[in-house]
DOFI-167213 format. One record per atom (N, C-alpha, C): residue in one letter; x, y negated, z. Coordinates in steps of 0.2 Angstrom, whole numbers, padded with zeros to 4 digits, always signed. Layout:
BEGIN
aXYZ
...
END
This chain:
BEGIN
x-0023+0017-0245
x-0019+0019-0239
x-0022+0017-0233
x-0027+0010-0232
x-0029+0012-0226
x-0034+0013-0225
x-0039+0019-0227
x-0043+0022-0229
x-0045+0026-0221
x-0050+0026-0218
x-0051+0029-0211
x-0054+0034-0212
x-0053+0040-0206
x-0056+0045-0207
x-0062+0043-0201
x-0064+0049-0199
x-0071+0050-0194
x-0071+0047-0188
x-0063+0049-0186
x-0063+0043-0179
x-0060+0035-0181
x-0061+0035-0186
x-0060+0028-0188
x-0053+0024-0187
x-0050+0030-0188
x-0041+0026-0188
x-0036+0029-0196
x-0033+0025-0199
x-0031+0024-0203
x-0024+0032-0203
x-0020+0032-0209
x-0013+0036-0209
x-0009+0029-0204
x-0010+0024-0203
x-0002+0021-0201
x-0004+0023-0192
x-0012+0023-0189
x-0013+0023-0182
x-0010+0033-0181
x-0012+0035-0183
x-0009+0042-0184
x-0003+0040-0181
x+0001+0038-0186
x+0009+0038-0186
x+0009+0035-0181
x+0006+0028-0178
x+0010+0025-0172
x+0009+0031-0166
x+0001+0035-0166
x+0002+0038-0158
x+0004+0043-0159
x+0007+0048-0165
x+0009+0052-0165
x+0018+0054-0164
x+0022+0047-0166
x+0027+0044-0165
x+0032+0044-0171
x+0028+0045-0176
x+0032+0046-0185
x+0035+0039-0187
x+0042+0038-0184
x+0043+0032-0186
x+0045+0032-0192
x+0049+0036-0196
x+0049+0034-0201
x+0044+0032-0207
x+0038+0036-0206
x+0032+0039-0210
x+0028+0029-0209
x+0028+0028-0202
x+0027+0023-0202
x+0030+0016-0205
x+0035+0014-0204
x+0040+0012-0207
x+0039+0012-0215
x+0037+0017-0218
x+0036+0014-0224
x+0032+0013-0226
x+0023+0013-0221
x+0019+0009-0221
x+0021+0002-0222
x+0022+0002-0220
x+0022-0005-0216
x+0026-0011-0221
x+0031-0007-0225
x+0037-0010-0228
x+0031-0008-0236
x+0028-0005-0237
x+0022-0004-0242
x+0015-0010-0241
x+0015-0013-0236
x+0009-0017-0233
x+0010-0017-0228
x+0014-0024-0228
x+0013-0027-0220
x+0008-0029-0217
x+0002-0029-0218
x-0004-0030-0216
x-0005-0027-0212
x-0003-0020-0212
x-0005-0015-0210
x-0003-0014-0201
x+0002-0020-0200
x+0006-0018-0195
x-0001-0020-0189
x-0006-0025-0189
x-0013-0027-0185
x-0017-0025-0188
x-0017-0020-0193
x-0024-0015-0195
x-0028-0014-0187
x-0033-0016-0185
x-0038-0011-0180
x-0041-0005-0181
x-0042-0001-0178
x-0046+0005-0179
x-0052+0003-0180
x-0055+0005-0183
x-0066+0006-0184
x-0068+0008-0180
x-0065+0010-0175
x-0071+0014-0170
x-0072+0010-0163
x-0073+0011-0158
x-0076+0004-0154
x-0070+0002-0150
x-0066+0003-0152
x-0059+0002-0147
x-0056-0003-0150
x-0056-0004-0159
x-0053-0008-0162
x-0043-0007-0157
x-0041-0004-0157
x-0034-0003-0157
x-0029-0004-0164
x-0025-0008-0161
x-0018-0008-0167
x-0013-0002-0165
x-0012-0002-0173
x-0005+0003-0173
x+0000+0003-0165
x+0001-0003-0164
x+0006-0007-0156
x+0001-0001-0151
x-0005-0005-0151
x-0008+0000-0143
x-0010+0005-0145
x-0008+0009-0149
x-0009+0015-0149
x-0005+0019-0146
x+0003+0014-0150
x+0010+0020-0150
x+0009+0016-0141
x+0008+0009-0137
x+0007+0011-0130
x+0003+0017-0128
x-0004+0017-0129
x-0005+0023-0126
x-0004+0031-0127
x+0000+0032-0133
x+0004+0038-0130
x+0011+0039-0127
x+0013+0032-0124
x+0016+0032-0121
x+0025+0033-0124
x+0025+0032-0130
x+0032+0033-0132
x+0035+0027-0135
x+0040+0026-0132
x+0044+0021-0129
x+0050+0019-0138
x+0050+0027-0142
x+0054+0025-0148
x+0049+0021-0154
x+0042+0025-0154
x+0038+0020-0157
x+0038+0013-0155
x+0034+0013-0148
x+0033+0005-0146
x+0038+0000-0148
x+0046+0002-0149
x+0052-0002-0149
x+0053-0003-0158
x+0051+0002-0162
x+0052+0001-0170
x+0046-0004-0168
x+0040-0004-0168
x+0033-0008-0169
x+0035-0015-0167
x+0039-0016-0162
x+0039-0022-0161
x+0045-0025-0164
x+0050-0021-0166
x+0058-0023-0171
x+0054-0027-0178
x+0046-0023-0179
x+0043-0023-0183
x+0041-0033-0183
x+0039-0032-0179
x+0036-0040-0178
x+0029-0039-0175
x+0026-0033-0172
x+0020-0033-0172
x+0017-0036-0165
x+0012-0040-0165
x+0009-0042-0159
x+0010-0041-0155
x+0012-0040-0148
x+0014-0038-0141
x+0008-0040-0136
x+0005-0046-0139
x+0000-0049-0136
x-0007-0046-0137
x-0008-0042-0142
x-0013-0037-0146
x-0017-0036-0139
x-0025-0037-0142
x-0029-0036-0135
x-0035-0030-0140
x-0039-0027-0136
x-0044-0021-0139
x-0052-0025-0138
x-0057-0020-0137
x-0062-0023-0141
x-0063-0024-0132
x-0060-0016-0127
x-0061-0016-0121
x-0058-0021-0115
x-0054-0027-0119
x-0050-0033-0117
x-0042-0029-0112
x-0043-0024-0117
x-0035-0022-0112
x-0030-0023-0117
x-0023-0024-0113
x-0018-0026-0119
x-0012-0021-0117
x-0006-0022-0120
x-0001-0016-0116
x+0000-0013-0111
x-0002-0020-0105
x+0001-0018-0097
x-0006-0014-0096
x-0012-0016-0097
x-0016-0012-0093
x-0018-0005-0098
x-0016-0003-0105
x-0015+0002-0105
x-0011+0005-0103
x-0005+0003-0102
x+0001+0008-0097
x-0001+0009-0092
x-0007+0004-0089
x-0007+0004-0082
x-0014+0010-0081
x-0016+0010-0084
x-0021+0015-0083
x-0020+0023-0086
x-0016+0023-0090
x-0011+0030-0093
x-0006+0031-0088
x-0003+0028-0084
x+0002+0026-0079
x+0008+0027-0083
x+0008+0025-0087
x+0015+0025-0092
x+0020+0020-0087
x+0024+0023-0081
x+0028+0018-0079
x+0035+0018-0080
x+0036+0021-0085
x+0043+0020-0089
x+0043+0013-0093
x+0038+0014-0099
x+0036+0009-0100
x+0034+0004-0099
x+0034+0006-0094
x+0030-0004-0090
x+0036-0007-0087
x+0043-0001-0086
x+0048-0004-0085
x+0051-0007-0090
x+0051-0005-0095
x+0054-0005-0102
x+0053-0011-0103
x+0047-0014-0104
x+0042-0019-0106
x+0048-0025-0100
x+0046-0023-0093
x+0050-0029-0091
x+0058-0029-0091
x+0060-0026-0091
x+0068-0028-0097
x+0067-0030-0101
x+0062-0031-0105
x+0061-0037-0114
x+0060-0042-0111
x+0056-0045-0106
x+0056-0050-0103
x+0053-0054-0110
x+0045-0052-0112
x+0044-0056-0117
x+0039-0061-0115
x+0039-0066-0117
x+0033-0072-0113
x+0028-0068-0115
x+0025-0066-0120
x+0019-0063-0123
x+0016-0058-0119
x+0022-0054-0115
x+0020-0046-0111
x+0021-0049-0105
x+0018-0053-0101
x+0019-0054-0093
x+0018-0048-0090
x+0022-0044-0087
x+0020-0037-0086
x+0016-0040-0078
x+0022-0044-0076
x+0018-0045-0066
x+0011-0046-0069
x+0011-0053-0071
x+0006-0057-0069
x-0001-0053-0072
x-0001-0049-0078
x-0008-0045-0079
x-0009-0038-0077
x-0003-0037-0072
x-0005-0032-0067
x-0007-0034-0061
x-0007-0041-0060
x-0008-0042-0052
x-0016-0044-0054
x-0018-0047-0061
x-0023-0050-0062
x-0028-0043-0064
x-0025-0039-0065
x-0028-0031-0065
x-0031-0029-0058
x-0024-0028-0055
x-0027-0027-0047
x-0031-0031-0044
x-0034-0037-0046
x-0038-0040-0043
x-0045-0039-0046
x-0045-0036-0049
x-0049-0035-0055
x-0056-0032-0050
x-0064-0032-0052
x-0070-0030-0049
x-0070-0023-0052
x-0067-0022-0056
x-0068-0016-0058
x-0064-0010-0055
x-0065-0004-0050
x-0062-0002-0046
x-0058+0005-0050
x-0058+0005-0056
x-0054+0008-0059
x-0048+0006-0061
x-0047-0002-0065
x-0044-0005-0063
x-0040-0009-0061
x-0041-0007-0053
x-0038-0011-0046
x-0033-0006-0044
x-0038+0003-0045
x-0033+0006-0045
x-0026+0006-0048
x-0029+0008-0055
x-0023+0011-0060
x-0015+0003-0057
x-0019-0001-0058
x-0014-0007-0057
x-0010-0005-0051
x-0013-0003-0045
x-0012-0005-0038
x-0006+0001-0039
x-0009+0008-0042
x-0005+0014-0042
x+0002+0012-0047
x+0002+0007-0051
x+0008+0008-0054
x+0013+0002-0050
x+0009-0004-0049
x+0013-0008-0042
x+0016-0004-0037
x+0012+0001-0036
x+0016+0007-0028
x+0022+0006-0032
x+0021+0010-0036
x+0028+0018-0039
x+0032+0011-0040
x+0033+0005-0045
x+0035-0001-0048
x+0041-0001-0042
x+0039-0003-0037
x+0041-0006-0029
x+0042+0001-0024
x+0042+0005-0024
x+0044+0009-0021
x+0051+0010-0019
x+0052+0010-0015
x+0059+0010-0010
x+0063+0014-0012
x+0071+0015-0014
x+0075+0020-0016
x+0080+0020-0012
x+0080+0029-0008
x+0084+0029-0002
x+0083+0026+0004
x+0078+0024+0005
x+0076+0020+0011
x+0076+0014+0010
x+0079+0013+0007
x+0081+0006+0006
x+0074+0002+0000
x+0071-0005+0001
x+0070-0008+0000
x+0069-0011-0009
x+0064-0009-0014
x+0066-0010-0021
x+0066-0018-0020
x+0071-0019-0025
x+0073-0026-0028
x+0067-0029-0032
x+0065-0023-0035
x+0060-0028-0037
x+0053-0030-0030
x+0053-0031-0026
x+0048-0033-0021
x+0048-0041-0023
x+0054-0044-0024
x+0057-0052-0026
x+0052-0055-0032
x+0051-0050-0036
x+0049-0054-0043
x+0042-0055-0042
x+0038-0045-0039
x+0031-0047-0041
x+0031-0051-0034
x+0034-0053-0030
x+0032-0056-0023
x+0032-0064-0024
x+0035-0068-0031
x+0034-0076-0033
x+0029-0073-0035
x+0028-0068-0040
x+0022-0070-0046
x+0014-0068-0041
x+0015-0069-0035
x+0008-0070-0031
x+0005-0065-0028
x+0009-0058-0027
x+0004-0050-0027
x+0002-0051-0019
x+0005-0055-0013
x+0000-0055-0006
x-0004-0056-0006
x-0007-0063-0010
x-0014-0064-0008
x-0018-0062-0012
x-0017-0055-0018
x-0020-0054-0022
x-0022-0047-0017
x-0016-0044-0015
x-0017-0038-0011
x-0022-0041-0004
x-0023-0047-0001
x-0027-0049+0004
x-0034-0049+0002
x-0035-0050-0005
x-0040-0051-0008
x-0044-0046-0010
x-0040-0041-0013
x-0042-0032-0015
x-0044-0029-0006
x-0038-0030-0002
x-0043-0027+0004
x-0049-0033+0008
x-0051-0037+0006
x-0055-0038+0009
x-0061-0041+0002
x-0060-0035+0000
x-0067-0036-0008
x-0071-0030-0006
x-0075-0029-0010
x-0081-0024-0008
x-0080-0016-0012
x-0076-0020-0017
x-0074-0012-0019
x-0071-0006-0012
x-0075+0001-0014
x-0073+0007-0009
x-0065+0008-0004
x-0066+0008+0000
x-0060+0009+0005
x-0055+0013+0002
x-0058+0020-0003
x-0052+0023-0005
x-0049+0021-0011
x-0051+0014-0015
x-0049+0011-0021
x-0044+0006-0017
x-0045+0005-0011
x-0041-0001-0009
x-0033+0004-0008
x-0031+0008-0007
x-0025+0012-0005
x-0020+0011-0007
x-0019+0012-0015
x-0014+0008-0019
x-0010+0003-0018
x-0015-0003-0016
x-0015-0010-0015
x-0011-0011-0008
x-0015-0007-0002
x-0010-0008+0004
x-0003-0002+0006
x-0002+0001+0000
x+0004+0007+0000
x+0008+0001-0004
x+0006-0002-0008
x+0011-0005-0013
x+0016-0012-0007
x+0010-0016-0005
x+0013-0020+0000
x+0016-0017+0008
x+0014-0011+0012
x+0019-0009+0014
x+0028-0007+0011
x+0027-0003+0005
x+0032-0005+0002
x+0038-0011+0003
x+0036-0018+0002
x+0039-0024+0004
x+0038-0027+0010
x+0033-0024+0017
x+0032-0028+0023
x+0037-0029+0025
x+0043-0026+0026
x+0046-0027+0032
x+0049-0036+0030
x+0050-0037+0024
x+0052-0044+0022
x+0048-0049+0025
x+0050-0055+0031
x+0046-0060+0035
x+0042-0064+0030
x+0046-0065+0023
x+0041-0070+0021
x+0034-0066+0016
x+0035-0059+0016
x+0029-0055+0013
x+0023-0056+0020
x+0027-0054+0027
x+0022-0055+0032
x+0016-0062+0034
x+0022-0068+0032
x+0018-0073+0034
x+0014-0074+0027
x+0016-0074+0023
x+0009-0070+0016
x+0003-0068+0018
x+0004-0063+0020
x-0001-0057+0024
x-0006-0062+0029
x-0003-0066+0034
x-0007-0067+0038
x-0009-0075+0033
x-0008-0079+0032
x-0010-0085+0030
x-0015-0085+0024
x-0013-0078+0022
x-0020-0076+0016
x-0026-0073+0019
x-0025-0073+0023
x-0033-0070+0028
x-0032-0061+0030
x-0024-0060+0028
x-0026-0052+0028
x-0025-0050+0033
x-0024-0052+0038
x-0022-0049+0046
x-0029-0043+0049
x-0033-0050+0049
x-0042-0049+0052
x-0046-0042+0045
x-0043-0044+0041
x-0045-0040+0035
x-0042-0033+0036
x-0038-0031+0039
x-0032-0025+0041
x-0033-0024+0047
x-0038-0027+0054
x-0039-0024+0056
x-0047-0023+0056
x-0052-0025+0053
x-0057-0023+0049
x-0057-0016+0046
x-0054-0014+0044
x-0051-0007+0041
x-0050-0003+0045
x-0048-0004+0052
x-0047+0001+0057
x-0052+0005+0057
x-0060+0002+0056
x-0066+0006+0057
x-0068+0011+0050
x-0064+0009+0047
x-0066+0014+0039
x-0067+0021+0042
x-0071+0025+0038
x-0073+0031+0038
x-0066+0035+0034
x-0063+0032+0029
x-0056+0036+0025
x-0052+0035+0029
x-0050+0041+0033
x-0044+0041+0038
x-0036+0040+0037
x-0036+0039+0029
x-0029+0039+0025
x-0031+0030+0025
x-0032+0027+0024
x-0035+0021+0024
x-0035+0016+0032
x-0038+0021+0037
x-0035+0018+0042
x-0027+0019+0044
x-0025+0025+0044
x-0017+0025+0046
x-0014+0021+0042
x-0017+0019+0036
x-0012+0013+0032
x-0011+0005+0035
x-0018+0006+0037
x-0020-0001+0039
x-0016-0002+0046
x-0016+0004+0052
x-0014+0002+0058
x-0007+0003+0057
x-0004+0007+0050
x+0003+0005+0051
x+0004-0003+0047
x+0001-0007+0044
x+0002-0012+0042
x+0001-0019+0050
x-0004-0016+0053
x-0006-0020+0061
x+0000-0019+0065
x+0004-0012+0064
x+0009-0012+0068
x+0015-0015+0066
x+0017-0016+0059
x+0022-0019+0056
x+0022-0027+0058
x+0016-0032+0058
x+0015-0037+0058
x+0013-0040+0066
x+0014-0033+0070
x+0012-0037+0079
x+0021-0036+0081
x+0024-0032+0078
x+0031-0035+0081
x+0033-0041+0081
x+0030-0046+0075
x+0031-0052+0077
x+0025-0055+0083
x+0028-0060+0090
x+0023-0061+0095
x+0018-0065+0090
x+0020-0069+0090
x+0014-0074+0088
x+0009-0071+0084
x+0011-0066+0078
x+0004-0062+0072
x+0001-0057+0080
x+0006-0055+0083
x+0002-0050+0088
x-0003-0053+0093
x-0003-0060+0095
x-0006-0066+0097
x-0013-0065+0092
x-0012-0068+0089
x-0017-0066+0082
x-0020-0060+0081
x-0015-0057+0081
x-0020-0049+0082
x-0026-0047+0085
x-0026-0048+0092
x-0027-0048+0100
x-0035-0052+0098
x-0032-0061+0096
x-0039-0065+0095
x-0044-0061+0090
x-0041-0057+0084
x-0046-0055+0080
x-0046-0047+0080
x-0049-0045+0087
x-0049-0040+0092
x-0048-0034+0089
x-0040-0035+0088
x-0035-0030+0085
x-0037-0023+0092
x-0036-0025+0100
x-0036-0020+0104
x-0043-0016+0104
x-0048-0019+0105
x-0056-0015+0104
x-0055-0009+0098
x-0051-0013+0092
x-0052-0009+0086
x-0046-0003+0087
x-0043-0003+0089
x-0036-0001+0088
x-0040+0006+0095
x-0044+0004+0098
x-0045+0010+0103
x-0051+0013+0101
x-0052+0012+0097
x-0057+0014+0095
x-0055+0021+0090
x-0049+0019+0086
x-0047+0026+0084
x-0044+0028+0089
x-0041+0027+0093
x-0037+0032+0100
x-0043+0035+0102
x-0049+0033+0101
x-0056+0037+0105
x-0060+0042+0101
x-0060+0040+0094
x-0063+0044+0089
x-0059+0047+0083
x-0052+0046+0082
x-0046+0052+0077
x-0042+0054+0080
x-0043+0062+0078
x-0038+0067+0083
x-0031+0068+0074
x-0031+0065+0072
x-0026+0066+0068
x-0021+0062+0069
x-0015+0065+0072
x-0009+0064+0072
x-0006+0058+0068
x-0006+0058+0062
x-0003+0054+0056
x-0008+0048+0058
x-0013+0044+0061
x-0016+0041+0061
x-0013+0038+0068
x-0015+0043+0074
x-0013+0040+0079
x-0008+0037+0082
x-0002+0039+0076
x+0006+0037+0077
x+0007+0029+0079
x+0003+0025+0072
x+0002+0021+0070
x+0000+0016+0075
x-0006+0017+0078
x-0010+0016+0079
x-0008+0014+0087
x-0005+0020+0090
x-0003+0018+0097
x+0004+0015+0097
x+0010+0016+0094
x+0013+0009+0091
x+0012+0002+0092
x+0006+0001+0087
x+0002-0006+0087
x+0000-0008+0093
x-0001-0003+0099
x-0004-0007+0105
x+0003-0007+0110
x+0008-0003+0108
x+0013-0004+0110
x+0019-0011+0110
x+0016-0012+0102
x+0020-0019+0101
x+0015-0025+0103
x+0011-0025+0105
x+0006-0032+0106
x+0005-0030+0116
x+0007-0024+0119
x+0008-0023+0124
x+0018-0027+0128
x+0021-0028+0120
x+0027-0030+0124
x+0028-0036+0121
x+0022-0039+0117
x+0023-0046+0114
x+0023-0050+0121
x+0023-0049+0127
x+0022-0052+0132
x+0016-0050+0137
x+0019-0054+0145
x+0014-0048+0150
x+0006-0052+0148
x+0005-0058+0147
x-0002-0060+0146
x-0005-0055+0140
x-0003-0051+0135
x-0004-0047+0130
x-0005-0040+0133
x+0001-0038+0138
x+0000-0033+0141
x-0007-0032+0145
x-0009-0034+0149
x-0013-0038+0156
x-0020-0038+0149
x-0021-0041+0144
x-0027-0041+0140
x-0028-0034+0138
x-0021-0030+0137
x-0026-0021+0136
x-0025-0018+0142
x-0023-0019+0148
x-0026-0016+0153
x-0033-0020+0155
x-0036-0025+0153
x-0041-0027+0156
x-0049-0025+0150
x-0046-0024+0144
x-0051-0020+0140
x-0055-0014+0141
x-0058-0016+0145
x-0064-0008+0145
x-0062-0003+0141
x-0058+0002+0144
x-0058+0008+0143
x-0052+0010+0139
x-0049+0004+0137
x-0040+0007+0132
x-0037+0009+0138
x-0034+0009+0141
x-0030+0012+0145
x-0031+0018+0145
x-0039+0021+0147
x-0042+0029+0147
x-0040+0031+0142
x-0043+0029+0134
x-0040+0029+0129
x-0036+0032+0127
x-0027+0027+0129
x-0021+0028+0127
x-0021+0036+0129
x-0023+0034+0137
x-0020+0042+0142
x-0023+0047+0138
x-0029+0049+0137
x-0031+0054+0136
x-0030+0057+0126
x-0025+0052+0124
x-0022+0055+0118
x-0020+0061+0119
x-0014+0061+0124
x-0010+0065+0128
x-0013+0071+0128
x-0020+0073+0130
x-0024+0077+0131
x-0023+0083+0125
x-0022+0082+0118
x-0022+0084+0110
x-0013+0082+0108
x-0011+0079+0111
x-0002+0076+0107
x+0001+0082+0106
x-0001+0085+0101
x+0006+0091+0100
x+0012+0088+0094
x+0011+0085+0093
x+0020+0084+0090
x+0023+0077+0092
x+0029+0078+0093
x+0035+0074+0096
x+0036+0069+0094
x+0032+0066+0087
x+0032+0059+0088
x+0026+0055+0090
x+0022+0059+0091
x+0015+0057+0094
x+0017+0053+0101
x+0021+0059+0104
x+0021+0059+0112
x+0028+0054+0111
x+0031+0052+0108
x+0036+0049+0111
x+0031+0041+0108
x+0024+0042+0106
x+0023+0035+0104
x+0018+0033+0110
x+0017+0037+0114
x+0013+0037+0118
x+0017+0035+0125
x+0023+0039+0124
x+0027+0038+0133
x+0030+0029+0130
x+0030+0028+0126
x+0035+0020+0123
x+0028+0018+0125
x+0022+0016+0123
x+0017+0013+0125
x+0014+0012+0134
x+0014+0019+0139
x+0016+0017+0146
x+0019+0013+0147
x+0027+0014+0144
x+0030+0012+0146
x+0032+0002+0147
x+0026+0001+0142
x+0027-0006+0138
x+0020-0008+0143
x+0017-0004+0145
x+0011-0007+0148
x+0012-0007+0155
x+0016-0003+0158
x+0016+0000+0166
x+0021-0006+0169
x+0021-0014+0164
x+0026-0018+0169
x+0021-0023+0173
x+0016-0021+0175
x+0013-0025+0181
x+0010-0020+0185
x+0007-0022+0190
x+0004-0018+0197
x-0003-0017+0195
x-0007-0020+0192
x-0013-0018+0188
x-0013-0013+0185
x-0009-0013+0179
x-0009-0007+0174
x-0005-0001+0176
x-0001-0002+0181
x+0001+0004+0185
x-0004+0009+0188
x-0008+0004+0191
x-0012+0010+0195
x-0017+0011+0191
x-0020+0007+0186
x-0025+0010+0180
x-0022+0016+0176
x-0016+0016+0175
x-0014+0022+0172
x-0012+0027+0176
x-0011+0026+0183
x-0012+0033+0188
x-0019+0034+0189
x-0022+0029+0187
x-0030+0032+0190
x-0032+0035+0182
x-0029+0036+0179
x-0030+0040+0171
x-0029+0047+0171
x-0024+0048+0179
x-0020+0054+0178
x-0011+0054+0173
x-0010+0047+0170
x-0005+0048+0166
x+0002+0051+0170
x+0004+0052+0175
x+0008+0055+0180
x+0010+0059+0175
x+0005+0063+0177
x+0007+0072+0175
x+0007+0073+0169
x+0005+0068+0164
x+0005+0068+0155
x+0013+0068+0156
x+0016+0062+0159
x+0023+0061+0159
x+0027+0066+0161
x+0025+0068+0166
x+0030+0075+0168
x+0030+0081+0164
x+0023+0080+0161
x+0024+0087+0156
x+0028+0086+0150
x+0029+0080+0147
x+0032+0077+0143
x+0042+0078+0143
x+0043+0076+0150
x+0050+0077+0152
x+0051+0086+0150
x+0047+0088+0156
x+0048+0096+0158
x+0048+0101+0151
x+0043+0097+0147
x+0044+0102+0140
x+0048+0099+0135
x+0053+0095+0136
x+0059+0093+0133
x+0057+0091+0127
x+0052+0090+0125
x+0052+0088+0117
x+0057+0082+0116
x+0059+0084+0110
x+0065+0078+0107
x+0070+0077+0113
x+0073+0080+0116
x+0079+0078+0121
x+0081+0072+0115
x+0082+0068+0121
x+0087+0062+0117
x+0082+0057+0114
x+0078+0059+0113
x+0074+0052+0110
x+0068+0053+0114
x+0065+0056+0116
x+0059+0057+0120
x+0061+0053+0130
x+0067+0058+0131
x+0068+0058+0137
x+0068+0050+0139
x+0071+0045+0139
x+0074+0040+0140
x+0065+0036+0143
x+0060+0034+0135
x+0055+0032+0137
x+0051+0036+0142
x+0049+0043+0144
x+0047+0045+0146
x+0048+0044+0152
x+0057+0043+0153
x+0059+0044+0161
x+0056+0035+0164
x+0056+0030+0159
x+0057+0023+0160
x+0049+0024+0162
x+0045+0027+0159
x+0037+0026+0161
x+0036+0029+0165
x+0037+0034+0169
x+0037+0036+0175
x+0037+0033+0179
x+0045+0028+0179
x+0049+0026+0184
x+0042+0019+0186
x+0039+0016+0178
x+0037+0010+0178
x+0029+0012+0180
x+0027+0018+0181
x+0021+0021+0183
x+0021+0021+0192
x+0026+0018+0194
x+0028+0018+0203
x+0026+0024+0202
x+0029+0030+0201
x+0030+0038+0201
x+0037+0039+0205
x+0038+0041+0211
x+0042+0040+0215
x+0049+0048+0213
END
C-alpha cells in the first residue's frame, strides 16, 4: 500500500494533495504509519505538507484531527507557514492562526522567513505579511498588535538595510506602512536603524521602492524630533534629489510632503532647506511638469511651510514661485482644498 510510483509518492500522498479525505482516512485507519510516510523524491514531503501545499484547508483539518505532525519540516527545511507562504495560501495561514498551535508559530516563522538571505523567501513571507496586515476600510488591521510583539520592525529594519535587490525589499516596507501610523511601530522604525536605511533608499533606481521609502520618511518627519533626525542623516539632499531627477507624480507626492513636514517641524528646519544648495530651485521647478491636483496641492502646502522667514521668501520669488501660485489659484484645481494653501503661500510669498 505504500508502494511509490515514479514521482516517488505513495496512494496516501495522492490522496492528501488531491483532497480524498475519506480515501485517506482509511489509509491511515489501515496504517497509521502512513500518516509521516515521506515522499522519495528530493522533497521528502508528508501526506500534512502536501495537503498544505495544495492548499485545501478540508484535508489540512482531517490530517491533523488525524494526529499528524504540524511541526513536519522537508528535505528543503520548509514546514507549513513557509509553504503557505511561498504558495501564498493566506487563507490558510489565517486558518492555522485561529488553531493557535504552539507547534505552528505562524508570526514567528514568517518574520524569521522574511529575514531570511534568500530573496525568494523574504518575498513570499513579506507578500503574505502585506495582505495578513492590510487595513480594512481604511481602517487599521488588528492584527498589526500580534506580529508587532512578535518583533516584525526590526526584522523589516533589517530586510531594508540587507543587500538583497531593492525590488525584493517591497513587501517588507508595504507590509510596515500598513501599521506606521501607530507611535509605537514608529519609535521601532527609528531605534532599529531604519530611519537612515529609508532614506538611503531614496537613491534607489526602482521608482516604486523610492515612493514607498519617501512615504515611510514622510510618515515619521511629522513627528519633530525623527524629522530632526531625518535632516542629521541628510533626509533634505536626498529628498531633492528625487524633486530634481523623478517626474513621476506617485513619487513626487510623497516626497514633497516629507520636505513639508520637516519644513514645519520648526523655523531652524525650515531655514536648513532654504539654505541647501539648490532645494528651494527644486521644490519650485516641480511646478514646471505638476499636472494633477494632488501634486500641486503638495507643493503650494510645502511654500507655504517654507515662506515663513524673509530668506526663504525671496529664495522662492527669485525661483519665480509667484506665478506657479497664481496659476495654481487661477486654474482652480481642487476648489476647497487647493485654494486655502495656495492663497496662504502667496500671501507668505510677500506677494502683495
Amino acid at each position: 500500500m505504500n508502494d511509490t510510483d515514479e514521482k516517488g509518492w505513495s496512494h496516501i500522498h495522492h490522496c492528501a494533495y488531491r483532497g480524498y479525505v475519506k480515501s485517506l482516512e482509511r489509509f491511515v485507519e489501515g496504517d497509521p504509519e502512513s500518516l509521516e510516510l515521506q515522499t522519495t523524491d528530493d522533497q521528502a514531503n508528508t501526506p500534512f505538507l502536501l495537503a498544505v501545499a495544495s492548499g485545501n484547508q478540508d484535508m489540512v483539518a482531517c490530517l491533523i484531527n488525524l494526529g499528524a505532525k504540524v511541526d513536519a519540516i522537508n528535505s528543503q527545511n520548509h514546514g507549513a507557514v513557509e509553504i503557505c507562504a511561498l504558495k501564498h495560501h493566506i487563507s490558510l495561514l489565517r486558518y492555522f492562526l485561529s488553531l493557535a498551535l504552539d507547534k505552528l508559530p505562524v508570526w514567528k516563522n514568517l518574520l524569521k522567513m522574511l529575514g531570511s538571505d534568500m530573496e525568494e523567501d523574504a518575498v513570499a513571507a513579506g507578500t503574505c505579511l502585506k495582505t495578513l496586515t492590510d487595513p480594512t476600510d481604511g481602517v487599521i488591521n488588528s492584527d498589526w498588535e500580534p506580529v508587532y510583539s512578535h518583533g516584525i520592525v526590526p526584522v523589516i529594519s533589517k530586510v531594508v538595510k540587507s543587500a538583497i535587490t531593492d525590488d525584493c525589499k517591497v513587501p517588507a516596507i508595504q507590509c510596515l506602512l500598513n501599521m506606521l501610523e501607530r507611535p509605537e511601530v514608529q519609535e521601532q522604525v527609528v531605534s532599529s536603524g531604519g530611519l537612515p536605511a529609508f532614506i538611503k533608499l531614496l537613491k534607489s533606481n526602482n521608482n516604486f521602492v523610492v515612493q514607498l521609502s519617501a512615504t515611510v520618511v514622510k510618515e515619521l518627519t511629522k513627528n519633530r524630533e525623527y524629522s530632526e533626525m531625518a535632516v542629521q542623516n541628510s533626509a533634505i539632499q536626498s529628498l531633492q534629489r528625487v524633486l530634481q531627477f523623478v517626474n513621476d507624480p506617485e513619487v513626487l507626492v510623497p516626497s514633497v510632503e516629507a520636505v513639508t513636514n520637516i519644513a514645519s517641524s520648526g523655523s531652524k528646519m525650515a531655514a536648513t532647506i532654504g539654505s541647501t544648495a539648490g532645494c528651494i530651485g527644486a521644490i519650485v521647478s516641480v511646478f514646471n511638469s505638476a499636472n494633477t491636483p494632488n501634486l500641486l496641492l503638495a507643493l503650494t502646502n510645502a511654500v507655504a511651510a517654507l515662506a515663513g522667514s524673509r530668506e526663504n521668501q525671496t529664495a522662492l520669488a527669485n525661483e519665480g514661485v509667484t506665478q506657479h501660485i497664481f496659476n495654481v489659484i487661477l486654474t482652480q484645481c481642487l476648489i476647497g482644498n487647493i485654494g486655502t494653501p495656495a492663497q496662504t503661500a502667496t500671501k507668505q510669498s510677500n506677494v502683495p
